[in-house]
C-alpha positions as CSV (number, residue, x, y, z in Angstrom):
1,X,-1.4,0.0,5.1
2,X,0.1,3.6,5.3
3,X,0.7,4.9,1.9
4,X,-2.9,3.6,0.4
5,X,-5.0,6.6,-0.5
6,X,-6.4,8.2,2.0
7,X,-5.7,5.0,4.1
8,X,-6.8,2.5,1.9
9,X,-10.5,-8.7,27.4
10,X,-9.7,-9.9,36.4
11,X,-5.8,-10.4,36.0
12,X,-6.2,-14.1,35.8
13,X,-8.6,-14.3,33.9
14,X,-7.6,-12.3,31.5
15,X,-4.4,-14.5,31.1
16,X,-6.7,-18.3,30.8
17,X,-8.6,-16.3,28.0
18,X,-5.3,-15.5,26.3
19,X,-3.7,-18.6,26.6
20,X,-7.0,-20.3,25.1
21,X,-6.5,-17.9,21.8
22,X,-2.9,-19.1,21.7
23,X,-3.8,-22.5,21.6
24,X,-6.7,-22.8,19.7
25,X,-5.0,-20.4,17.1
26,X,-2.1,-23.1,17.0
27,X,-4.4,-25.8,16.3
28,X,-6.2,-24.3,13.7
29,X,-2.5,-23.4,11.8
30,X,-3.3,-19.8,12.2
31,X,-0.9,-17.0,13.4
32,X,-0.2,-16.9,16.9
33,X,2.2,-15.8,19.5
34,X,3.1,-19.3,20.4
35,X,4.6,-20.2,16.8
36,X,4.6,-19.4,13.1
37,X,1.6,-20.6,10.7
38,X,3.9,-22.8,9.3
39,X,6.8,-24.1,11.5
40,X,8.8,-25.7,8.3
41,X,9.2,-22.0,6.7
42,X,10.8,-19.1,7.7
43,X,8.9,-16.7,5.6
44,X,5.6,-17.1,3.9
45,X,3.8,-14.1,1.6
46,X,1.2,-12.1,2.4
47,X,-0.6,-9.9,-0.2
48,X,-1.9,-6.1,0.5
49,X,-4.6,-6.6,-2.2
50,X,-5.4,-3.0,-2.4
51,X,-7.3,-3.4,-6.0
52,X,-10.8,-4.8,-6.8
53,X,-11.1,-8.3,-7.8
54,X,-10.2,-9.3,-11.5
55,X,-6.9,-10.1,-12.6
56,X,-4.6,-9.1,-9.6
57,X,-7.1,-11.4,-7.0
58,X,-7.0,-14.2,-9.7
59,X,-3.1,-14.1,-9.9
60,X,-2.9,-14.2,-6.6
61,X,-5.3,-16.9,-5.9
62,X,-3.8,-18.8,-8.6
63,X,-0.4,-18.8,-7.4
64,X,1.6,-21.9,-6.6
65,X,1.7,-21.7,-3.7
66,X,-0.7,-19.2,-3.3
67,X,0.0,-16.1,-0.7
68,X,-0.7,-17.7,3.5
69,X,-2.4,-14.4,3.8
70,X,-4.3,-11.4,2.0
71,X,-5.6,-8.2,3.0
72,X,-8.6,-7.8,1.8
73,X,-9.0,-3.6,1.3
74,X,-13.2,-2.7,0.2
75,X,-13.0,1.2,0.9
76,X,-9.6,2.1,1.8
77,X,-11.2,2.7,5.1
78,X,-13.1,-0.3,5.9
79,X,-15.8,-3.0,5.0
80,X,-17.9,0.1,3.7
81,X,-21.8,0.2,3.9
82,X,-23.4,-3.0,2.4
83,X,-21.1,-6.3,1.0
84,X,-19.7,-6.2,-2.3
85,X,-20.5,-9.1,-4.5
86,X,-17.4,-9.1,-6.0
87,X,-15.6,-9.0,-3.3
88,X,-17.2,-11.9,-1.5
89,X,-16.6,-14.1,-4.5
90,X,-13.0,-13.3,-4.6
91,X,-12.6,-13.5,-0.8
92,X,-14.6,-17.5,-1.5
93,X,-12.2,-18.5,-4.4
94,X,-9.2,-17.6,-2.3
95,X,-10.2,-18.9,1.1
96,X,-10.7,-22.7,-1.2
97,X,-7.5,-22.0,-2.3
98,X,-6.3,-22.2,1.3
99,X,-5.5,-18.5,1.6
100,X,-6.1,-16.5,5.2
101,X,-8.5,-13.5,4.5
102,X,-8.2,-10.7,7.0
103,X,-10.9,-7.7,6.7
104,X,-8.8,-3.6,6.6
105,X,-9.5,-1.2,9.0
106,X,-7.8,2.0,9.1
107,X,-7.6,3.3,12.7
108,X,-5.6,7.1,12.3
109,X,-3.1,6.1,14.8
110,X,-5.7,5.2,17.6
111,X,-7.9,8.6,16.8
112,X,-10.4,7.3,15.0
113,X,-13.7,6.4,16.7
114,X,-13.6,2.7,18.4
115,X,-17.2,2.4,17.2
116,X,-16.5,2.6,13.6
117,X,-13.5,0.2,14.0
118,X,-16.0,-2.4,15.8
119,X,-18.4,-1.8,13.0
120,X,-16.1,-2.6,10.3
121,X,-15.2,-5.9,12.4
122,X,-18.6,-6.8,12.4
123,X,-19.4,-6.0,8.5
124,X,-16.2,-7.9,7.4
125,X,-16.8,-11.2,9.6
126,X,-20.6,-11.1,8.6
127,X,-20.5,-10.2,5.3
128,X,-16.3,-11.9,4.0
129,X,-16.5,-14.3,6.7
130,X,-12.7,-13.2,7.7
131,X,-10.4,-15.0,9.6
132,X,-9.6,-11.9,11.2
133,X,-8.9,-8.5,11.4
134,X,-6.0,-6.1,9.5
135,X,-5.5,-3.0,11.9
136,X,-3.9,-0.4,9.3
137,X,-2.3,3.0,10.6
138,X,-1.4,1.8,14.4
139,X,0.4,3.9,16.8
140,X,3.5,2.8,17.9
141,X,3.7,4.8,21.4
142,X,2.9,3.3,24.8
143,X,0.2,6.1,24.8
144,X,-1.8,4.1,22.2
145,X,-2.2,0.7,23.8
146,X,-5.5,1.2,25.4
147,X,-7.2,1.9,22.5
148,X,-5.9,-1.0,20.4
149,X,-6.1,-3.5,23.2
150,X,-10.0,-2.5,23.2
151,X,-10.3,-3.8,19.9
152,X,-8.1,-6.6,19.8
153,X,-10.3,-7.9,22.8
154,X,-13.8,-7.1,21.1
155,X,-12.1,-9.1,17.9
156,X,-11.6,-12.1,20.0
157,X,-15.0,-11.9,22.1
158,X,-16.9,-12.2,19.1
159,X,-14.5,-15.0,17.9
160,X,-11.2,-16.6,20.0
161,X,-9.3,-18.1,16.8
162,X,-9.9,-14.3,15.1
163,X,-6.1,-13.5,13.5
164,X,-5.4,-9.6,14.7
165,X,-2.1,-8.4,12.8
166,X,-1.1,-4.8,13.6
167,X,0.3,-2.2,11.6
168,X,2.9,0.3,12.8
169,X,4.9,0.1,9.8
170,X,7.7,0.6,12.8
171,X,8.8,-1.1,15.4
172,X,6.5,-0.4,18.6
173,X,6.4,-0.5,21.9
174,X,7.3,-4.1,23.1
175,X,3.5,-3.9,24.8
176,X,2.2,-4.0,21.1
177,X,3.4,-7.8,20.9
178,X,0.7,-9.1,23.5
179,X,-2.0,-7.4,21.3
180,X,-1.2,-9.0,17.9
181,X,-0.8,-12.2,16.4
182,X,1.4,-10.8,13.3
183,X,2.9,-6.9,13.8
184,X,4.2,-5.3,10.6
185,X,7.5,-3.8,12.2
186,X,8.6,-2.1,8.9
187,X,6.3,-0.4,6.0
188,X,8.8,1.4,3.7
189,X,11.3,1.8,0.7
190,X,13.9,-0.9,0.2
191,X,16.3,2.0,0.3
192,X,14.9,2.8,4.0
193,X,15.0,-1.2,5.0
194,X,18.7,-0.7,4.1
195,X,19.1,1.7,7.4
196,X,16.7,-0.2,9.2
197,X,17.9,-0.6,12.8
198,X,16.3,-3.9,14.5
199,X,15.8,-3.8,18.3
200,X,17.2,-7.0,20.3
201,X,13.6,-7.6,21.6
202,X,13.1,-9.4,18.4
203,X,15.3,-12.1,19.1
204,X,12.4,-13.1,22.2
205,X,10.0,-13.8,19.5
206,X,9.4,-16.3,16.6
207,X,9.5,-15.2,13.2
208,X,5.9,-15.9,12.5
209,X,5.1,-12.7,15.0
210,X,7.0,-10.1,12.6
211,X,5.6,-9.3,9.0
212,X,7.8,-6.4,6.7
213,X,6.1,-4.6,3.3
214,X,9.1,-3.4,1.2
215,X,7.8,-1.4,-1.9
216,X,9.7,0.6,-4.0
217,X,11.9,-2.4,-4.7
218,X,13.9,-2.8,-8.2
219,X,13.6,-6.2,-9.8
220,X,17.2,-6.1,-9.6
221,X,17.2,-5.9,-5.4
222,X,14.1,-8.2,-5.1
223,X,16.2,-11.3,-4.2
224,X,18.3,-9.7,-1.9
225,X,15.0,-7.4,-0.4
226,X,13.8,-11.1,0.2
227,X,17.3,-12.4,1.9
228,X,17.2,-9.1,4.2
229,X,13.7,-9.9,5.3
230,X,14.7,-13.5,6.2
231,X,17.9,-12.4,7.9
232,X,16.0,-9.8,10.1
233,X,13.0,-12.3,11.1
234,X,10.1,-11.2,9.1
235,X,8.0,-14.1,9.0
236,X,5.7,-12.9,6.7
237,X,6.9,-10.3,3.7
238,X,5.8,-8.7,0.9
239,X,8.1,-6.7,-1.7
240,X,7.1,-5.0,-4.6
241,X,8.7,-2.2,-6.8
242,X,5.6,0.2,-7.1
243,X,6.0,3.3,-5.0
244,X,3.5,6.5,-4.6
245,X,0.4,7.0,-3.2
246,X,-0.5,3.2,-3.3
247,X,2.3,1.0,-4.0
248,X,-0.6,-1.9,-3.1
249,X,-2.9,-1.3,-6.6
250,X,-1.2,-4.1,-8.0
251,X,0.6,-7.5,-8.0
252,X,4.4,-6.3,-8.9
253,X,5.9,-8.2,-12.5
254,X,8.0,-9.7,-10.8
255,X,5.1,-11.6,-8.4
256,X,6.1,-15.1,-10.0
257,X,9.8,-15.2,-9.0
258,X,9.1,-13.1,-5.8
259,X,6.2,-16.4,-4.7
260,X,9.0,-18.6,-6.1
261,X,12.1,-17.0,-4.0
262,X,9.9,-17.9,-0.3
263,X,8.9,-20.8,-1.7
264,X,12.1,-22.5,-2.2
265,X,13.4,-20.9,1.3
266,X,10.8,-22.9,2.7
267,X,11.3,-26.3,1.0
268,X,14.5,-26.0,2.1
């Protein structure tokens, strides 16, 4: 996501191959635009797990319940140039665990090349065995669709259930929504989610489309960073009170109660 360093498919066709995705992706209990993971909660985690494996991963993985989703960050840029073993035994232990592993690639806001985004796709599914694919630094503009529809399309050629979740950190332009399972519609401050305006789009969408990553949160605010989230949609959210360069080298202290908080919204 933004703020890690140096961020770390004729017509008709087109539409039957969509509507396959949807539905095998609903069967399987994975992301899609047709309904939330997991229609009994309104929120579920997801972890930026900008670190290397060791006590972070383990915490994570560990957690009851553990995060629906992690991001699983190698270079900052991308799967990198030959599989970590560390990585791929932290990326087994939390798939058993019943976590969704999505591979990081940065894009630079649809500039860089499409090729090394593909490659990066490739390395991560052949190397992690992902579920899919993290898009980090995503235009929001109209301008930018092309490029990322390329890639969402080569991510489901190679495999139709593939998860692609989109960061714009923003709200984009509604044509952003047919390209992405999950959109991160807000990467920022909890000061700046106070001022965040949410478009009435939204309301056309389930939950389990939106995803928000709220850092710079005081332990204090995290309950009510977490009641904000729910009240504005973000199906999946992640709050913690680092800031800086990477607020995503660490589980926050407060990880516990914040797994704790979405896990009780959803039992109830």
């Amino acid at each position: 996501m933004t703020g890690s360093p140096g961020r770390r498919a004729a017509a008709g066709a087109a539409a039957a191959v969509l509507g396959a995705v949807i539905a095998v992706a609903a069967t399987h209990g994975l992301f899609s635009r047709a309904a939330p993971a997991r229609s009994r909660c309104r929120q579920q985690a997801f972890v930026p797990a900008y670190f290397y494996p060791g006590a972070g991963w383990t915490r994570a993985i560990n957690s009851r319940p553990p995060p629906r989703l992690m991001i699983l960050d190698v270079t900052s840029t991308g799967a990198g140039r030959a599989p970590d073993r560390a990585y791929q035994a932290a990326v087994r232990r939390a798939r058993a665990a019943g976590i969704t592993i999505l591979g990081y690639t940065a894009t630079s806001y649809g500039h860089r090349p499409a090729a090394a985004v593909r490659a990066d796709v490739r390395h991560y599914r052949s190397w992690y065995h992902v579920a899919g694919v993290f898009l980090d630094e995503v235009s929001a503009g109209p301008a930018g669709v092309g490029y990322y529809r390329q890639i969402a399309g080569y991510v489901r050629a190679a495999d139709p259930r593939a998860v692609v979740m989109l960061n714009p950190g923003t709200y984009p332009a509604r044509q952003y929504m047919s390209l992405g399972a999950i959109v991160v519609v807000f990467e920022g401050s909890y000061a700046s989610y106070l001022r965040l305006h949410v478009p009435g789009w939204t309301s056309r969408y389930p939950s389990g489309r939106f995803a928000a990553a709220i850092y710079a949160t005081p332990g204090a605010r995290l309950a009510s960073a977490l009641a904000l989230s729910a009240r504005r949609r973000a199906g999946y959210v992640y709050v913690t009170a680092s800031a800086g360069p990477n607020p995503y080298g660490s589980l926050p202290g407060y990880w516990p109660s914040e797994d704790s908080i979405i896990a009780a919204a959803c039992a109830s």
